[in-house]
C-alpha positions in Angstrom: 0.0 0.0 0.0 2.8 2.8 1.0 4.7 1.3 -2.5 1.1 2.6 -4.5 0.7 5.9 -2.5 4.2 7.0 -3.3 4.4 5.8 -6.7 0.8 8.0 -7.2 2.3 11.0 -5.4 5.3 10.6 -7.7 3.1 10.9 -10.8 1.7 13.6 -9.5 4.8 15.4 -8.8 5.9 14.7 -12.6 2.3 15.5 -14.1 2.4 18.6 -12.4 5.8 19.8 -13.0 4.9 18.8 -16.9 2.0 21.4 -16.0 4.9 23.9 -15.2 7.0 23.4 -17.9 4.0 23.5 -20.5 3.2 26.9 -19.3 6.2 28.8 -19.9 6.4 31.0 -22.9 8.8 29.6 -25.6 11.6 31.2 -26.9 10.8 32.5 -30.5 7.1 32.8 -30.0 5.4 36.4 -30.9 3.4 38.3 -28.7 1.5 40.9 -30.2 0.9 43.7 -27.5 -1.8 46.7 -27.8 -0.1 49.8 -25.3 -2.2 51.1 -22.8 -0.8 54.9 -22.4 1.0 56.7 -24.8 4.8 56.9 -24.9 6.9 59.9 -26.6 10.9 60.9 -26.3 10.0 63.8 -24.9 8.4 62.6 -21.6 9.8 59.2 -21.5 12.9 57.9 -19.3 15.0 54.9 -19.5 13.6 52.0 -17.3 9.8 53.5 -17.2 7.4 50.6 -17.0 4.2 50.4 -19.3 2.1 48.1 -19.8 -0.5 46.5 -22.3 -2.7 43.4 -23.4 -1.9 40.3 -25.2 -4.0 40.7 -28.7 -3.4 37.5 -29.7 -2.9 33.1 -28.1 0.3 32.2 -27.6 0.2 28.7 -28.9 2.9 26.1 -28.0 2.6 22.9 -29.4 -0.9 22.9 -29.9 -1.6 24.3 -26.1 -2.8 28.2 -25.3 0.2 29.0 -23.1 -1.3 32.8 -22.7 -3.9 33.5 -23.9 -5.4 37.1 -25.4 -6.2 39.9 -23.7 -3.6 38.6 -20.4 -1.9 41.9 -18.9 1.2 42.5 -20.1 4.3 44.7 -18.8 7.5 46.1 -20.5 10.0 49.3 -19.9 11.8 51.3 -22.0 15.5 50.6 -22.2 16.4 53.3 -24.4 15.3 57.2 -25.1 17.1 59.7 -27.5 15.5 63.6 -27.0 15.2 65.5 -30.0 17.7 68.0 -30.7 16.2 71.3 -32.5 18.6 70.7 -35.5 19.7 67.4 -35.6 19.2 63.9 -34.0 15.6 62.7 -34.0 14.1 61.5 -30.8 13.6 58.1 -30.4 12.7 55.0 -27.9 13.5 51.7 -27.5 11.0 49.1 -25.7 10.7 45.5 -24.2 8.2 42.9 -22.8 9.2 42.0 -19.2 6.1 39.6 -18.7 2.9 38.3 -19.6 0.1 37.1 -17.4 3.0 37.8 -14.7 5.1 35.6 -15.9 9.0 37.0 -16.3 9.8 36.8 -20.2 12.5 38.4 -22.4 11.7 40.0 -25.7 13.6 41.4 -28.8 13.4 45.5 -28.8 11.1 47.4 -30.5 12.9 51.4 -31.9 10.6 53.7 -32.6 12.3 57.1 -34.7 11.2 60.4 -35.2 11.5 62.0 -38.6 14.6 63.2 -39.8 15.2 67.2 -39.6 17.3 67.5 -42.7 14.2 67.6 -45.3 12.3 70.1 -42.8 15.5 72.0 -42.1 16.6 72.4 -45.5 13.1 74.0 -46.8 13.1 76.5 -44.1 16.5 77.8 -44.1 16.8 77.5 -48.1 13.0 79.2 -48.3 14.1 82.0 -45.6 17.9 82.7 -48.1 15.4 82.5 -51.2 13.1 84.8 -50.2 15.3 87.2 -48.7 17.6 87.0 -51.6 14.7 88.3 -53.5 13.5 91.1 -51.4 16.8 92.2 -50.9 17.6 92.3 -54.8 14.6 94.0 -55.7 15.6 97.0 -52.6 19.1 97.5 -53.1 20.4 95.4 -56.3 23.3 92.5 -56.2 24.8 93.8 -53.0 21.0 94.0 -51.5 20.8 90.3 -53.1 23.6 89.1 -50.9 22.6 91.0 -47.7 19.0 89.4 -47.9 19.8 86.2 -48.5 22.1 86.0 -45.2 19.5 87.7 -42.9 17.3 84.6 -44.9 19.1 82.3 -44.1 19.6 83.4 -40.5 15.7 83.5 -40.4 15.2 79.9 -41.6 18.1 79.0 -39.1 16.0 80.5 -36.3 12.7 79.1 -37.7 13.9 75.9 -37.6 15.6 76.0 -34.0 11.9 77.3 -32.9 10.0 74.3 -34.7 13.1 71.8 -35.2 12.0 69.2 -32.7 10.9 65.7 -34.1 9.7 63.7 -30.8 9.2 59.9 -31.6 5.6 59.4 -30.1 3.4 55.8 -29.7 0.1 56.6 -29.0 -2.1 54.7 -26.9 -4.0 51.9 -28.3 -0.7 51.3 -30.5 0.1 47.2 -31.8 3.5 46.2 -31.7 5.0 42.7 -31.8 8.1 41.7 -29.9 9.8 38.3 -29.8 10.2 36.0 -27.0 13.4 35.3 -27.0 13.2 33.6 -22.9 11.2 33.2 -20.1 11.4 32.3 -16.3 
């Protein structure tokens, strides 16, 4: 009798930790996550948590091993403020866990727009147009003047409106890969 009650509670130990091992994440799996606040470069800090749902099963061998709509949490690892005439803003993020379960995840970057297009118009329309009034007030000499005090105006528009923040609104889908879990 004692030789069937621990062979029973032995199956149960190895049913159970099968349990266990069956409900970890895999490694290469790809959880789809819908944010639930907004995140931007200009607020953002490294090591902030957010946190999300699951959109989508996690399927591992034909069993749900999380399933959609679990809580999910990540933090950004990386954040880049914009610069008014260079160097875009931008943010890096990673899943930390699903359903409370510890995982590691590829990153996800996230890039604001470049500045040279934006910077480029403003400074070359600024020299253009002053070019122009200054050649019709004061001739070739006026044409020079003008297009320096242009220039210097598109220089100081785009220092005023030069920022591109990186921004993920709320609501936002991304997909990271599992690449572990605990």
């Amino acid at each position: 009798m004692k030789l069937r009650t621990s062979i029973v509670i032995a199956l149960l130990f190895v049913f159970a930790g099968s349990l266990t091992v069956a409900e970890t994440i895999p490694g290469g799996s790809h959880a789809t996550v819908r944010l639930n606040t907004s995140l931007s470069s200009a607020t953002a800090n490294a090591g902030e948590g957010w946190s999300g749902t699951l959109t989508r099963e996690i399927v591992e061998h034909g069993k749900v091993v999380a399933r959609a709509g679990s809580p999910v949490k990540g933090k950004v690892t990386y954040v880049n403020r914009s610069g008014r005439l260079h160097k875009p803003g931008a943010l890096t993020l990673r899943l930390t866990s699903i359903n409370g379960e510890t995982v590691y995840s590829s990153r996800i970057t996230r890039q604001g727009k470049s500045h040279t297009k934006s910077n480029a118009t403003k400074i070359g329309g600024g020299a253009g147009a002053g070019a122009l009034i200054g050649a019709l007030a004061g001739g070739g000499k006026g044409a020079a003047i003008g297009a320096a005090a242009g220039a210097g105006a598109g220089t100081g528009l785009a220092v005023a409106t030069g920022k591109q923040e990186v921004r993920i609104p709320a609501e936002s889908v991304l997909t990271f890969t599992i690449t572990g879990s605990k």
